[in-house]
ZAMARGU-4260 file (C-alpha; in steps of 0.2 Angstrom, whole numbers, plus 5000, padded with zeros to 4 digits):
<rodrens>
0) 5296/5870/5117 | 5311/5878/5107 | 5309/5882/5092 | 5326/5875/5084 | 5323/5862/5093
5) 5326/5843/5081 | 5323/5829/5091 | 5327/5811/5086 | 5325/5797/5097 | 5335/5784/5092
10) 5342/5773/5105 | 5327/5769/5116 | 5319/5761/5100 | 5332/5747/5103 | 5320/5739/5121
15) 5324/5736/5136 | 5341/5725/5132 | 5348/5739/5129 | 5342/5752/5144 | 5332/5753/5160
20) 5320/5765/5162 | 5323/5775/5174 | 5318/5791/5188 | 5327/5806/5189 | 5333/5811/5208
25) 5323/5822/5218 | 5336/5838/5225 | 5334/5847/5240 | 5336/5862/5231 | 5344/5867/5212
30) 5356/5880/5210 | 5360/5886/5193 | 5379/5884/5194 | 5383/5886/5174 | 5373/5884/5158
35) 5384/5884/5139 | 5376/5893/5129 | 5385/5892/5114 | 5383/5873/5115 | 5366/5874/5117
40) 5363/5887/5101 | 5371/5873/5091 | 5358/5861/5097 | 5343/5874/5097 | 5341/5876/5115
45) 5347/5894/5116 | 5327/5901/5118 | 5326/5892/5136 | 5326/5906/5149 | 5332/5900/5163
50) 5317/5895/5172 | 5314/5883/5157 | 5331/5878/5156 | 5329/5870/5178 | 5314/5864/5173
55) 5323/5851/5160 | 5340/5849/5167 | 5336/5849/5187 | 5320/5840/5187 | 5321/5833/5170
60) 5304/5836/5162 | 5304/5829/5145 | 5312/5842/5135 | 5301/5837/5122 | 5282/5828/5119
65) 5293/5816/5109 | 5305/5811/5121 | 5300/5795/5133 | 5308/5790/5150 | 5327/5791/5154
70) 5336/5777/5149 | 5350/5770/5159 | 5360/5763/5147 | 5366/5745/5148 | 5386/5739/5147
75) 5401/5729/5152 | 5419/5735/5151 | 5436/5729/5154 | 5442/5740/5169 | 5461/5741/5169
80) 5457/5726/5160 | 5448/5716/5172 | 5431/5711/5164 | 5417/5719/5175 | 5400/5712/5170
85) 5391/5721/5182 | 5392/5740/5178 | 5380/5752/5168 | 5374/5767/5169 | 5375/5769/5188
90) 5372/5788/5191 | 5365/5794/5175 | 5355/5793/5159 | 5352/5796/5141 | 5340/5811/5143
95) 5336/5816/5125 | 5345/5813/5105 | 5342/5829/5093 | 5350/5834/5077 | 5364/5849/5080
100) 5364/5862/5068 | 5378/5852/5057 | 5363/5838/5059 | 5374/5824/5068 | 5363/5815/5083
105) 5368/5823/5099 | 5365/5813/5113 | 5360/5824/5131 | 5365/5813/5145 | 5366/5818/5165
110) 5379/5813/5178 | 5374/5814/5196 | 5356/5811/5191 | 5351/5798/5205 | 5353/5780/5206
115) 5350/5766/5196 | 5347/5746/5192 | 5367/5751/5189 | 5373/5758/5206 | 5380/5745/5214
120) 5383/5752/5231 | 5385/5770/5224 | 5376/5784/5229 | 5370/5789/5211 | 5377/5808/5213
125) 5389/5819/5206 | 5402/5830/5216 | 5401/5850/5213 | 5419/5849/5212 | 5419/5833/5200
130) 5407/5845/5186 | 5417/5858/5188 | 5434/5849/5183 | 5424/5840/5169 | 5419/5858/5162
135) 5436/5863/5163 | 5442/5846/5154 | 5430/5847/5140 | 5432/5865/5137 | 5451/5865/5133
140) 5451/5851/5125 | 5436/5858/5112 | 5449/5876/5113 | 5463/5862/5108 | 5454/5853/5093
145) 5452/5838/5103 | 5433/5829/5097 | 5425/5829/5116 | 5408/5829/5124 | 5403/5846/5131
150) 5397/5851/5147 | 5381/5856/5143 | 5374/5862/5161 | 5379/5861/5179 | 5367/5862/5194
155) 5369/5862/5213 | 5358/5850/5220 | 5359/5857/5239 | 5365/5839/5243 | 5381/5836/5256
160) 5390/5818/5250 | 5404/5809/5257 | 5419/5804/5248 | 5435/5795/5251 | 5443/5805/5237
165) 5441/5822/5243 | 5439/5831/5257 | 5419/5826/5264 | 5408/5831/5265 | 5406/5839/5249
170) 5393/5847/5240 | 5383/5839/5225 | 5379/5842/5207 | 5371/5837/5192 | 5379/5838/5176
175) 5372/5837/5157 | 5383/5832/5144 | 5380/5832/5127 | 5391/5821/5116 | 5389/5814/5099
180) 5387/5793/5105 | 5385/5785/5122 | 5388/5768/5114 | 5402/5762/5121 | 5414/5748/5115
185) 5408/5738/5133 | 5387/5742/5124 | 5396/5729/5112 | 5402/5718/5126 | 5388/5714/5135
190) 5378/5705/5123 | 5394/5696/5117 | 5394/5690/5135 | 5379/5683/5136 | 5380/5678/5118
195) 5366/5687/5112 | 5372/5690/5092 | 5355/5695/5088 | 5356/5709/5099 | 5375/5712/5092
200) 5368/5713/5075 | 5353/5726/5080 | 5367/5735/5088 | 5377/5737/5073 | 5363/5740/5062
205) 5358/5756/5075 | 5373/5762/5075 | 5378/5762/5056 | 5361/5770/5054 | 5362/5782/5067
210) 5381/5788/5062 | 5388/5782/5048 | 5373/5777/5036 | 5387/5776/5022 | 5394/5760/5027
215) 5384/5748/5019 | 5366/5739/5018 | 5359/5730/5033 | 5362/5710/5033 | 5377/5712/5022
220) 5394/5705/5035 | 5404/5719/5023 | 5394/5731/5033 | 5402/5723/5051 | 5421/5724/5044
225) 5416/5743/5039 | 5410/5748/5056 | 5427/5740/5065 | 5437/5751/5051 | 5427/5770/5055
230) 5428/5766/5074 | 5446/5761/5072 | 5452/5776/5061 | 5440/5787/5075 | 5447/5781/5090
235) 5467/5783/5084 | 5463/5799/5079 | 5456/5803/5095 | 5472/5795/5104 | 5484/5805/5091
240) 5474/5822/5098 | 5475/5816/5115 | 5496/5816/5114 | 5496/5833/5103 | 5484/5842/5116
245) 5498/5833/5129 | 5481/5828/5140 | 5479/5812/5148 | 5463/5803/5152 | 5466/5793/5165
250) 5453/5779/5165 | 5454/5773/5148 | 5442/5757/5152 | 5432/5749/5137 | 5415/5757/5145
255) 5425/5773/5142 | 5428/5772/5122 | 5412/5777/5111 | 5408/5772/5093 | 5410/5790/5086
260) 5427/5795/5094 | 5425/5809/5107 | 5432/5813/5125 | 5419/5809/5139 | 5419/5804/5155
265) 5431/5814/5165 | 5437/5807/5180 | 5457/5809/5184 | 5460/5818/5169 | 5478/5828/5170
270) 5488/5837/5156 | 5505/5837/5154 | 5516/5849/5166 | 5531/5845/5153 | 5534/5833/5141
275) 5534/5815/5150 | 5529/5798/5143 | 5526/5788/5161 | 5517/5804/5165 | 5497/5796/5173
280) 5484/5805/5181 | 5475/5793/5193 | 5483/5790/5209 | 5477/5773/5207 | 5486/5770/5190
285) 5500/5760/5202 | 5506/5751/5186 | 5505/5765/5171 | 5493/5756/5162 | 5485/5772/5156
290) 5500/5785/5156 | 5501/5798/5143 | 5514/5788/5133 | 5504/5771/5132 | 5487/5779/5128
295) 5487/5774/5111 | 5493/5755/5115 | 5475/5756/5126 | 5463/5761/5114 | 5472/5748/5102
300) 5469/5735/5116 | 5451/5739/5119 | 5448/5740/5099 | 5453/5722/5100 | 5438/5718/5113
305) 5429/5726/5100 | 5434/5715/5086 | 5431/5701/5095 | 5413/5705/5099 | 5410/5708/5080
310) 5420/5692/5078 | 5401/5684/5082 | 5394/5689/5068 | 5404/5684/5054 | 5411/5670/5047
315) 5426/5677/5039 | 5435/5686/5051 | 5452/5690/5039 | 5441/5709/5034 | 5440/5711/5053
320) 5459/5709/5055 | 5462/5720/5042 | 5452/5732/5048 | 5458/5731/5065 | 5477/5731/5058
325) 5472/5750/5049 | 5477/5756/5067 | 5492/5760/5065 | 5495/5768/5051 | 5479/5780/5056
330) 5486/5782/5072 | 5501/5790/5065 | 5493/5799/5050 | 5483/5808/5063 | 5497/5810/5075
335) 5505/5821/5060 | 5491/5831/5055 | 5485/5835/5075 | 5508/5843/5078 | 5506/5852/5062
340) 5490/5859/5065 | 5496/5861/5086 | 5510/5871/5079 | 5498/5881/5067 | 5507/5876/5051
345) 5503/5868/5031 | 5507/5850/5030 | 5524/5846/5020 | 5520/5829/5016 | 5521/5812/5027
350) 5541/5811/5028 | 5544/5831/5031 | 5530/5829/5045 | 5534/5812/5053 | 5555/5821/5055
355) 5543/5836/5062 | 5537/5828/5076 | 5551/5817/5081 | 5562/5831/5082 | 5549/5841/5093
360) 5548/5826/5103 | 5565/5823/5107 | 5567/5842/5110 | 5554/5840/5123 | 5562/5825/5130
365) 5578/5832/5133 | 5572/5847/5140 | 5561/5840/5155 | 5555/5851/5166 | 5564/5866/5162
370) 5550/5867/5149 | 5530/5865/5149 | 5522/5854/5138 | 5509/5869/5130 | 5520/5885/5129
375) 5533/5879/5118 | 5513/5878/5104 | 5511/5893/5111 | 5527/5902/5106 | 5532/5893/5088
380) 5513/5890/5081 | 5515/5898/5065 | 5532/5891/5064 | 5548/5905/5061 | 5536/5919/5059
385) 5534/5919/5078 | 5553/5915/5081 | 5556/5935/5087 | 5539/5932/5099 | 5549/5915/5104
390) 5565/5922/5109 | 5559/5938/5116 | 5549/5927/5129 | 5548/5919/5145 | 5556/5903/5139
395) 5568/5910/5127 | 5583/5903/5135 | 5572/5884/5133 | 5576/5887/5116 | 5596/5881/5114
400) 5606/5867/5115 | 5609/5852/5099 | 5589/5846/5103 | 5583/5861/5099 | 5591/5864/5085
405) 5586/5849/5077 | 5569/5856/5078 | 5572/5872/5074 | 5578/5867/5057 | 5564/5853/5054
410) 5551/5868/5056 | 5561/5880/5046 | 5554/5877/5029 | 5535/5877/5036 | 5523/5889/5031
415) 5510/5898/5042 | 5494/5891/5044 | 5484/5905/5047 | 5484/5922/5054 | 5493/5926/5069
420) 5484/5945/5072 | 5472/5938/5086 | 5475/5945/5104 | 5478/5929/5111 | 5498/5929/5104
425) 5500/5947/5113 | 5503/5938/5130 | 5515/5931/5140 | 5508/5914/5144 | 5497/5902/5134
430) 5482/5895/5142 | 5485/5878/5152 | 5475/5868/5161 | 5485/5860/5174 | 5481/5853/5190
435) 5488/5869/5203 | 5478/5880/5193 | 5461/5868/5194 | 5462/5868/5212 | 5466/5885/5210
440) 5451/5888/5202 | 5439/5878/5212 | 5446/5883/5229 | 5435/5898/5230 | 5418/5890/5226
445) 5424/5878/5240 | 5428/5894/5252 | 5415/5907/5247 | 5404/5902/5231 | 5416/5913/5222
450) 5414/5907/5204 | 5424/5922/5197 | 5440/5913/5192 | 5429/5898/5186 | 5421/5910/5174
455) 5435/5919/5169 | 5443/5904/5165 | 5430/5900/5152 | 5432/5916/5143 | 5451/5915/5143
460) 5451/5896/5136 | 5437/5900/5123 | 5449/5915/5118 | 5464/5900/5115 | 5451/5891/5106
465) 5449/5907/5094 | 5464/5910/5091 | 5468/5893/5085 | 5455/5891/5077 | 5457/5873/5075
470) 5446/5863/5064 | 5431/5853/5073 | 5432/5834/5072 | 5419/5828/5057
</rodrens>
């Protein structure tokens, strides 16, 4: 038992529409590969010694007397926008819900945990290399300000598993992610299929509860409109984060969107090399359905399955439209404040920030490759005051040309955000995440169990994340 620890169960009070109870995998061995230990002092876990910490997530002993089975959660999605109505949890769980210490509900759920009613034909397990690319992911995008789930725990399981993907066979893992919802717009879908409304309502009703008790009483249809407006106005900030952070998701399927607006579910997850709209990280993403520049069309799209699930439950459907129409204009409200805040300066107001962007943007554009995505953050954040950093730099001959200054006026009048003493503006180069310097990273745990670079890695992105000091997602 920790101490700290605040446990509430919410979601397995919902029955067995909802989830499947379910078994953990036994491994041939466990391995501790990486534990986060500031993630797990914000949710009161920091007392497990390590021994402690295996015995929870490796074998999955209840983490506390309160907590009951893992539930493998049930859902539908649109993948690439074909409806798949038979998909769920397929290799993992909800493990345990407890209160961080800013008391939102936490959800700790594994991947790679051992199969499922969900599995299909899959094996239930988790590639070593796949964790380690979804620690990376989710720890620049937290260094960036982008709302994500964390990696809470990685474990070898000892296990050799063969992929078509990558190079076979390769070792496995189990992962532990702890992320504020795992209801997913597809949770939504699947009892809209099967046109279950009372299961739609008692849905809603756990969700308004668990996450945004504000919205209204219980029963009252006001309170179904509400919950379409806080997801919407979530999910387009997420999306306006996403194209400020330059990341792109990759699989951005409506089993991949949750209630509360966070990053999860890292599959072919890329960010930008330089500033490109067609830009897509799965090989498989033939068409660019999900590339970097049409991410927020996709989140709109699966906000509309969403709409029309909630469609069931109400009469009146114009509060739903109008709800689902505040889109936009969050979407480009948040797109504002997440540039401004990239580039570490105040606000100037809608019309001096929207000229802001656009002229950043079109900079970028016309550049192309002669200029990464994240340096050019890295040497303007703070606006002018960092101009003499800027020029003296790697990239200072980047910084000419009519596109430029177009830019280079539109950030003139800004004001500084915040300090710019830290460490982290001494170097060269900004921390970057791109796909050379993953494979980079993981080539040595491949080769030798080297983990140094991964390690190092963390450090040097949680430094960026300091020095930013951006503000975390409410």
């Amino acid at each position: 038992m920790v101490s700290m620890l605040r446990p509430d169960s919410r979601f397995a009070l919902l029955g067995p529409e909802f989830g499947d109870l379910v078994e953990p995998a036994e491994f041939p061995e466990a391995l501790l590969r990486w534990r986060n230990d500031r993630a797990a002092a914000d949710l009161g876990l920091e007392g497990l010694s390590d021994g402690d910490w295996m015995a929870r997530f490796a074998r999955f002993e209840p983490l506390d007397p309160s907590f009951g089975p893992p539930v493998a959660m049930r859902y539908h999605g649109h993948q690439f926008r074909t409806y798949n109505a038979d998909i769920g949890d397929g290799r993992g769980f909800l493990y345990a819900q407890l209160r961080d210490r800013r008391d939102r509900l936490i959800d700790l759920a594994s991947k790679g945990s051992g199969r499922t009613p969900w599995s299909r034909d899959g094996d239930g397990r988790l590639t070593l290399k796949g964790a380690v690319r979804e620690a990376l992911a989710s720890e620049m995008l937290e260094a960036l300000g982008v709302p994500t789930g964390r990696t809470l725990s990685i474990v070898e399981t000892g296990e050799q598993l063969a992929r078509f993907d990558e190079p076979s066979p390769t070792r496995g893992a189990v992962l532990v992610r702890a992320l504020h919802s795992h209801v997913r717009i597809g949770t939504f879908q699947r009892h809209a299929f099967f046109d279950r409304r009372d299961l739609l309502a008692q849905l809603v009703d756990h969700v308004v509860d668990a996450y945004f008790p504000d919205l209204g009483p219980t029963g009252d249809a006001a309170r179904v409109s509400a919950l379409l407006g806080e997801v919407t106005r979530r999910q387009a900030s997420l999306a306006a984060r996403w194209m400020a952070a330059g990341f792109v998701h990759g699989v951005l399927n409506t089993d991949n969107l949750n209630v509360t607006g966070e990053s999860f579910d890292y599959g072919p997850w890329r960010f930008l090399p330089h500033y490109d709209p067609a830009f897509t990280a799965a090989y498989f993403d033939e068409g660019g359905l999900y590339a970097y520049g049409r991410q927020p069309e996709a989140v709109f799209w699966n906000l509309q399955q969403l709409a029309a699930c909630l469609a069931l439950l109400v009469e009146d459907h114009a509060p739903l439209i109008e709800a689902l129409n505040g889109f936009s204009a969050a979407y480009h409200a948040a797109l504002r404040e997440a540039f401004t805040a990239r580039l570490g300066i105040r606000s100037r107001g809608e019309e001096a920030d929207g000229a802001l962007v656009v002229a950043l943007l079109t900079f970028l554009r016309d550049a192309g490759e002669t200029v990464r995505f994240e340096p050019v953050f890295f040497d303007w954040f703070g606006g002018l005051v960092s101009e003499a950093r800027a020029r003296r730099g790697a990239r200072a001959g980047a910084y000419s040309g009519s596109a430029f200054a177009a830019f280079h006026t539109a950030l003139g009048p800004y004001e500084p955000a915040g300090a710019l003493g830290h460490g982290y503006f001494g170097a060269a180069d900004p921390q970057e995440m791109l796909y050379p310097e993953v494979e980079a990273i993981w080539a040595p745990i491949a080769d030798k169990d080297d983990w140094s670079l991964f390690h190092a890695k963390i450090r040097d992105v949680r430094d960026a994340g300091e020095a930013y000091a951006l503000a975390p997602f409410d």
